[in-house]
C-alpha positions in Angstrom: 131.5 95.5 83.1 132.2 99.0 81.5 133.1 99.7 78.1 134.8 102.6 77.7 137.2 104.7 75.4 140.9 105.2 76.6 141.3 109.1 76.0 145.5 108.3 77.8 147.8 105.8 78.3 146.8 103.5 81.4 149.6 101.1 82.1 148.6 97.6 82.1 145.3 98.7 80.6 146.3 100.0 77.1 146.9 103.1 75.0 144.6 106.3 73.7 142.2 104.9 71.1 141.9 101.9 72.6 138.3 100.3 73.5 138.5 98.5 76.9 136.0 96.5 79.1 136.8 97.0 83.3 135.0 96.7 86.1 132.3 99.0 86.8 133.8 100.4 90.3 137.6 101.3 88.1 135.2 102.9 85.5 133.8 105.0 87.7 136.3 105.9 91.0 139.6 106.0 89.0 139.3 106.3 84.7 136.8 108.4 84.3 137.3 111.3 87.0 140.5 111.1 86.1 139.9 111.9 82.4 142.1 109.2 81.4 138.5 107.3 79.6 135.1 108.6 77.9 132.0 106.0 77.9 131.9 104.2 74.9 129.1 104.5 72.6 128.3 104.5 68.7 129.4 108.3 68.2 132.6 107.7 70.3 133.6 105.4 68.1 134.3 107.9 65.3 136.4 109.9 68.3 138.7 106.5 68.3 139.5 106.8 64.8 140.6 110.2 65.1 142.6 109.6 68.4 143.9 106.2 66.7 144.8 108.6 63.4 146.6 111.5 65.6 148.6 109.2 68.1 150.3 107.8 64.5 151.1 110.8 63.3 152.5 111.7 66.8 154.4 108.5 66.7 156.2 108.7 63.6 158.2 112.2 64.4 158.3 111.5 68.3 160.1 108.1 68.0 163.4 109.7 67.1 162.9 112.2 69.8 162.2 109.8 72.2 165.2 107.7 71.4 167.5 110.6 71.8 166.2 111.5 75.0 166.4 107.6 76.4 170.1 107.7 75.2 170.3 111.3 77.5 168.5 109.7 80.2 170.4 106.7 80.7 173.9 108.4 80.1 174.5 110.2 83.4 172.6 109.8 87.0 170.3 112.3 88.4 170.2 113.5 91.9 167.2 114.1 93.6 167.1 116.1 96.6 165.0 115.2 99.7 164.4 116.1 103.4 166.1 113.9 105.5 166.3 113.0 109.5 169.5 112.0 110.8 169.5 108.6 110.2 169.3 109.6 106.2 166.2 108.2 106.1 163.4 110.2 104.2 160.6 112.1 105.5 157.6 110.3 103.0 159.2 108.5 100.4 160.2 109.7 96.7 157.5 110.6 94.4 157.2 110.5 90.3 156.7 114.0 91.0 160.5 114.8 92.7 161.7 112.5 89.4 160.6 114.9 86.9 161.1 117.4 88.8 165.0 116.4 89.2 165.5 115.7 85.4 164.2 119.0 84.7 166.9 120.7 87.2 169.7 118.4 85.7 169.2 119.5 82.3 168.7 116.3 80.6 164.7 117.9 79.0 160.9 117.9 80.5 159.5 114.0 81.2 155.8 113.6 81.9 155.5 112.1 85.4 153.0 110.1 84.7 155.5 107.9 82.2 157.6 108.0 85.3 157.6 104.2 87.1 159.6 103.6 90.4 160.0 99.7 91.1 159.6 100.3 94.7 159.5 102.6 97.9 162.5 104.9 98.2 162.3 105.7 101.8 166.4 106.1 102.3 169.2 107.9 100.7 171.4 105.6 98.0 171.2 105.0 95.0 168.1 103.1 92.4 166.5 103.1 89.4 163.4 104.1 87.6 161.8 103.3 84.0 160.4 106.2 82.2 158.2 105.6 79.2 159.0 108.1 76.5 157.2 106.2 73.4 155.4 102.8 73.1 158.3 101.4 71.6 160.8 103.4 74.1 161.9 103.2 77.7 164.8 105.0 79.2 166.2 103.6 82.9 167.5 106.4 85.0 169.8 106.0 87.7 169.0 108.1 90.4 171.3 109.3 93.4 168.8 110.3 96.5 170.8 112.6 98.2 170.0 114.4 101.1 169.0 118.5 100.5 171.2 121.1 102.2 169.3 122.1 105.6 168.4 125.7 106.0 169.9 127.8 108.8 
């Protein structure tokens, strides 16, 4: 087992600040080329404090923020273009990515896509959901509209 320092957010994991014990192989192929952890050690422990002491401050103004922005997300759908065959189904399915992306081009303010969570595959046109975590007390659903984007002539 690892101990490390969580430097991000990890869903299901915890939040920056935290100190967290995983496997050795999730240490070392996913959390800590990612950047997302540091290895924990007597020194980094005075890096928790400060990342425990600027997340709060973060917090306190970026709550109201973040509600205002769930009420924005969750008042109007967004469309998200895609490539489509005839059938409507999608070439590759929709990513995080295309999510932000689209919320950007409606208007509705930036999201990091990595707060972005889709509850499944979207491999055809229609119409689903997706949770975005703005705060750690706030989530916004957004209904999205996969639509298929005008073909080029």
């Amino acid at each position: 087992m690892a101990k490390l320092i969580l430097t991000h957010e990890v869903t299901g994991l915890g939040t920056a600040g935290d100190i967290v014990e995983v496997k050795n192989g999730y240490a070392r192929n996913y959390l800590l080329p990612r950047g997302v952890a540091i290895t924990w050690s007597k020194g980094g422990e005075k890096q928790v404090e400060s990342i425990k002491a600027a997340r709060a401050a973060r917090a306190v103004a970026s709550l109201e923020e973040a509600k205002e922005l769930a009420a924005k997300l969750s008042s109007k759908p967004v469309k998200v273009q895609v490539k489509t065959g005839e059938s409507g189904r999608l070439f590759g399915t929709v990513k995080v990515d295309d999510v932000a992306k689209a919320v950007e081009a409606s208007g509705l303010g930036a999201i990091d896509k990595r707060k972005v969570e889709l509850p499944e595959h979207i491999k055809a046109t229609g119409n689903y959901e997706a949770t975005v975590r703005l705060h750690e007390d706030v989530s916004a659903t957004i209904a999205l509209q996969v639509v298929p984007a005008a073909k080029k002539k």
